[in-house]
C-alpha positions as CSV (number, residue, x, y, z in Angstrom):
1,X,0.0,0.0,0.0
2,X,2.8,2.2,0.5
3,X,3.3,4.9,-2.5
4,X,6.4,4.1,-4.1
5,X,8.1,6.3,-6.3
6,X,9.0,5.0,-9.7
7,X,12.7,4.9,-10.1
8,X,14.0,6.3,-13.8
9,X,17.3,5.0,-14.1
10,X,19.5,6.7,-16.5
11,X,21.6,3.7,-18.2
12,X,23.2,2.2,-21.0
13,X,19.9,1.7,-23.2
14,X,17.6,4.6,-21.2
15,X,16.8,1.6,-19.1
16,X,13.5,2.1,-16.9
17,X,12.5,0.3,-13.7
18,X,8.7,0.1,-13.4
19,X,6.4,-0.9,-9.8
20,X,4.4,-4.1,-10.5
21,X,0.5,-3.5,-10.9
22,X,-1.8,-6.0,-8.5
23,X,-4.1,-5.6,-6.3
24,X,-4.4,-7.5,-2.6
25,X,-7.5,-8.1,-1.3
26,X,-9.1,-10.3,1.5
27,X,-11.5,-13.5,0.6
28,X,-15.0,-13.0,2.5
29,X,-15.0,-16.4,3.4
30,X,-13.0,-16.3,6.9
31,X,-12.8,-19.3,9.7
32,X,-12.5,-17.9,13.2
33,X,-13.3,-18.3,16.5
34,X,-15.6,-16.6,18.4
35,X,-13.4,-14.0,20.9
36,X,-13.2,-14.9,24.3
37,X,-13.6,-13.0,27.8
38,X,-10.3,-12.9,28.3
39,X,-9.8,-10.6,24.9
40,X,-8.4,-13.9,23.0
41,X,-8.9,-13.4,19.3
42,X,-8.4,-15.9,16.3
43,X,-8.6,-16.5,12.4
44,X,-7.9,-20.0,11.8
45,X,-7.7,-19.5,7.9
46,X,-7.7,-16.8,5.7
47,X,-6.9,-16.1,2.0
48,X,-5.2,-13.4,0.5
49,X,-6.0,-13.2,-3.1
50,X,-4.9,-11.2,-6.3
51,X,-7.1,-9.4,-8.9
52,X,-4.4,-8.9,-10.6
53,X,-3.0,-8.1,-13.4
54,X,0.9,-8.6,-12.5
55,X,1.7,-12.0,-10.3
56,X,1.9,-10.4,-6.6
57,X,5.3,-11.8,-5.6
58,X,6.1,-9.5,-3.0
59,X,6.6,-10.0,0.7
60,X,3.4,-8.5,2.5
61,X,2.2,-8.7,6.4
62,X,-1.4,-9.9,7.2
63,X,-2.8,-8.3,10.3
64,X,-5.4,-9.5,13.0
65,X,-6.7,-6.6,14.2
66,X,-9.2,-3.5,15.7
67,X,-11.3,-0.8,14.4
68,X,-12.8,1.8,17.2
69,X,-15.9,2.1,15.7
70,X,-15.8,5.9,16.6
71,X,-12.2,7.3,16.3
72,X,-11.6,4.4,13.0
73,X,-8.1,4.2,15.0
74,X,-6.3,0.9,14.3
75,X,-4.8,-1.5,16.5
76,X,-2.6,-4.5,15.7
77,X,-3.4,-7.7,17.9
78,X,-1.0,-10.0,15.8
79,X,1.1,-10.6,12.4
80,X,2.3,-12.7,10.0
81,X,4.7,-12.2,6.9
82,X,4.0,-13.9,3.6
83,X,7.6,-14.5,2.1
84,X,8.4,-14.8,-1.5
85,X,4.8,-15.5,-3.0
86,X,4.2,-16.3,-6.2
87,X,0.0,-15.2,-6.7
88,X,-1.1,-15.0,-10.4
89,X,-4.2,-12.8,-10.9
90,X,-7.7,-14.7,-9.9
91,X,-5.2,-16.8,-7.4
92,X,-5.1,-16.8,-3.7
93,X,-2.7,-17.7,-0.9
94,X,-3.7,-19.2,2.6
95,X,-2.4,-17.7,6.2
96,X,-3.3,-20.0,9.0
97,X,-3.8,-19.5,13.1
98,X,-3.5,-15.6,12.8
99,X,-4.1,-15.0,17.0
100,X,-3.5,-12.8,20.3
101,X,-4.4,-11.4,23.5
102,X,-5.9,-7.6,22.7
103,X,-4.1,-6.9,26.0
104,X,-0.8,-7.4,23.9
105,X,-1.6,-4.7,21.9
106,X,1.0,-1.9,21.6
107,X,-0.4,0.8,21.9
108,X,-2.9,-0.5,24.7
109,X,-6.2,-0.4,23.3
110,X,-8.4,1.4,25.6
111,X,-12.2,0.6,26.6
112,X,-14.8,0.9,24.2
113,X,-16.4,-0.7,21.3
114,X,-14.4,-2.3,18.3
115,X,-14.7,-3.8,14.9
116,X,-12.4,-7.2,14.3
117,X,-10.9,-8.2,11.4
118,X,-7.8,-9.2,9.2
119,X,-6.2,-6.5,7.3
120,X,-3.4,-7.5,4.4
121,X,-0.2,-5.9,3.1
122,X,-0.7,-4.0,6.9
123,X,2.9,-2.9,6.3
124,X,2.0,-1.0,3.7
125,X,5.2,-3.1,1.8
126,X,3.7,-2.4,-1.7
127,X,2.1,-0.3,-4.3
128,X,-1.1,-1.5,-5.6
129,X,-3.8,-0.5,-7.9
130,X,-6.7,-0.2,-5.4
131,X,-5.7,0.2,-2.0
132,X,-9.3,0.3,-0.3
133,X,-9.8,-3.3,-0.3
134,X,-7.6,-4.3,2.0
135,X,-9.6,-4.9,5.0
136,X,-12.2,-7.7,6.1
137,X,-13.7,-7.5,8.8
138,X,-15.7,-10.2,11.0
139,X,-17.6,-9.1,13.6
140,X,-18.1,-6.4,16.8
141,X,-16.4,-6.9,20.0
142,X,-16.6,-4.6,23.7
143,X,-13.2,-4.3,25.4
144,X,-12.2,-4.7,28.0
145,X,-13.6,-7.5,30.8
146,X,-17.1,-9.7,29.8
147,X,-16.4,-9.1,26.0
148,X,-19.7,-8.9,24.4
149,X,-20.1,-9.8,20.6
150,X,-22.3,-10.1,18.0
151,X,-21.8,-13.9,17.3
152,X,-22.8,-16.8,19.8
153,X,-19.8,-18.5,21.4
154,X,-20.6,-21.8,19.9
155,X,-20.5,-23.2,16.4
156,X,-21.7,-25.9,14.6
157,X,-19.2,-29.3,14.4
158,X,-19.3,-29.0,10.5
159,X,-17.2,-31.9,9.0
160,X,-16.4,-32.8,4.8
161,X,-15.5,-36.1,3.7
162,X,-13.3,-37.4,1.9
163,X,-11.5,-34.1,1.7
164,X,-9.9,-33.9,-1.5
165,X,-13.2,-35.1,-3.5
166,X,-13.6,-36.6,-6.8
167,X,-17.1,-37.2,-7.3
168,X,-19.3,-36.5,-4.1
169,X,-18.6,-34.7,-0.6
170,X,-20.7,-35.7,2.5
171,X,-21.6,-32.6,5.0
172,X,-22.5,-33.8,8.8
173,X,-23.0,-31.7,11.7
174,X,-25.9,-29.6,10.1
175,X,-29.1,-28.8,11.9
176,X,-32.8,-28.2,10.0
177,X,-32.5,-25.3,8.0
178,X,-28.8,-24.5,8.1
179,X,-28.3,-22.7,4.7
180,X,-25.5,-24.2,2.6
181,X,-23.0,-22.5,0.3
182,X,-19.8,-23.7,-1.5
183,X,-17.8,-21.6,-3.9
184,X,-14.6,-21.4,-5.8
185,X,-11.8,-19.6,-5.0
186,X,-12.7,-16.2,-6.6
187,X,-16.1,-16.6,-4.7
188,X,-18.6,-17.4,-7.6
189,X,-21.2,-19.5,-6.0
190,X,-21.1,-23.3,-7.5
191,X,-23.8,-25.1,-4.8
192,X,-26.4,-23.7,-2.6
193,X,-29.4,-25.5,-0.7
194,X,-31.0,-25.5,2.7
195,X,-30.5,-28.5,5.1
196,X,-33.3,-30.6,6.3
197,X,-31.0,-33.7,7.7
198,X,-28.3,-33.6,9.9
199,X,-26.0,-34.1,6.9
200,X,-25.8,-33.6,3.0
201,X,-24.2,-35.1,0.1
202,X,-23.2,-32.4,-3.2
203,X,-22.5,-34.3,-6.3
204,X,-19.1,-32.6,-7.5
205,X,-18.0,-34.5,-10.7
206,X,-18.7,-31.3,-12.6
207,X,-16.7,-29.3,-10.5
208,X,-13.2,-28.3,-12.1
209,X,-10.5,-29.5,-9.7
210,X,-9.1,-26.7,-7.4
211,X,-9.5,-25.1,-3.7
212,X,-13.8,-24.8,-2.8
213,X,-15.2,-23.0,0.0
214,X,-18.0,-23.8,2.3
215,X,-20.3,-22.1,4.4
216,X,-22.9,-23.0,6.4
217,X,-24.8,-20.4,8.1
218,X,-26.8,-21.4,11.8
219,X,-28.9,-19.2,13.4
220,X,-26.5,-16.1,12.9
221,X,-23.1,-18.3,12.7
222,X,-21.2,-19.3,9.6
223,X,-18.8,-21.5,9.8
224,X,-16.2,-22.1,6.4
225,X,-14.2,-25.3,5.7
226,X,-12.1,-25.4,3.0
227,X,-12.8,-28.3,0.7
228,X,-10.1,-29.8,-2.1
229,X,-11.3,-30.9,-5.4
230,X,-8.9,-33.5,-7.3
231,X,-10.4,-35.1,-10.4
């Protein structure tokens, strides 16, 4: 995100280095769990994809972290550092167990009300062609003591098998009228139903093989595994 400044370099040949045009942004589909009283937050998975047009292969930081819903201020709970990627346009990488303690925070984050969320490229490391899409962000948290947020504690025990799939995937831990999602990497929506059972088959023999999302949503709660097609 940071503005770099092209550098004309006056060489044999009138030689000119140019900044690579792509463009970060974060996957809606997030796994997480639900924040703790203790001020515990966690992304289990997250992707960081690429619209494009250049390959992003650039080292970037991905961020857990806090909105105050009133100042905007930012704080950093926790990050990673993606090293050497290679990300085509319409490709994503995955950052796994993304966590900390808001009382880790520096600065302290005082009391009051927050948004909660992942932000990538948080170092500002790179130039990219939109740079107001960096930001996901989950849910609404209080701080500090007897957090209080706007997702139940408690999800559903979703489970896929076999994971990698060739031609069907089996979905347990559902309740009656769970609503059922799965999409491909870029998002488009492949399979979509409404569960009356406790689990559900989806045929996927027409499905190209590649990385598939699923999301089930229960009573306010969604709740995203990553499913592998191989064919």
């Amino acid at each position: 995100m940071k503005k770099q400044l092209l550098l004309f370099l006056s060489l044999i040949g009138g030689l000119t280095v140019q900044a690579q045009n792509y463009d970060l942004f974060v996957l809606q589909a997030i796994t997480w769990d639900a924040p703790t009283s203790g001020g515990y937050l966690r992304i289990s998975q997250m992707a960081a994809c690429n619209n494009g047009p250049d390959n992003a292969n650039q080292d970037f930081d991905v961020s857990l972290i806090l909105k105050d819903v009133t100042t905007e201020t930012i704080y950093i709970i926790a990050t990673k550092t993606v090293q050497s990627p290679d990300i085509p346009q319409g490709n994503c990488t995955f950052v796994y167990d993304l966590n900390g303690y808001i009382a880790d925070a520096l600065p302290a984050v005082p009391q009051g009300t927050y948004e909660w969320g992942v932000w990538v490229d948080s170092g500002e490391e790179i130039t990219e062609s939109n740079e107001t899409n960096n930001f996901r962000y989950i849910g609404t948290l209080n701080y500090p003591a007897s957090l209080s947020i706007n997702q139940p504690d408690n999800e559903p025990d979703v489970k896929l098998y076999p994971n990698p799939a060739t031609d069907v995937v089996t979905i347990s831990g559902l309740q009656n009228g769970d609503s059922v999602h799965l999409s491909d990497i870029m998002g488009k929506t492949v399979y979509t139903a409404i569960s009356n059972e406790q689990s559900n088959t989806i045929d996927t023999r027409d499905f190209p093989t590649g990385i598939y999302l699923l999301r089930v949503e229960t009573n306010g709660t969604t709740n995203t595994k990553k499913l592998m097609i191989n064919k």
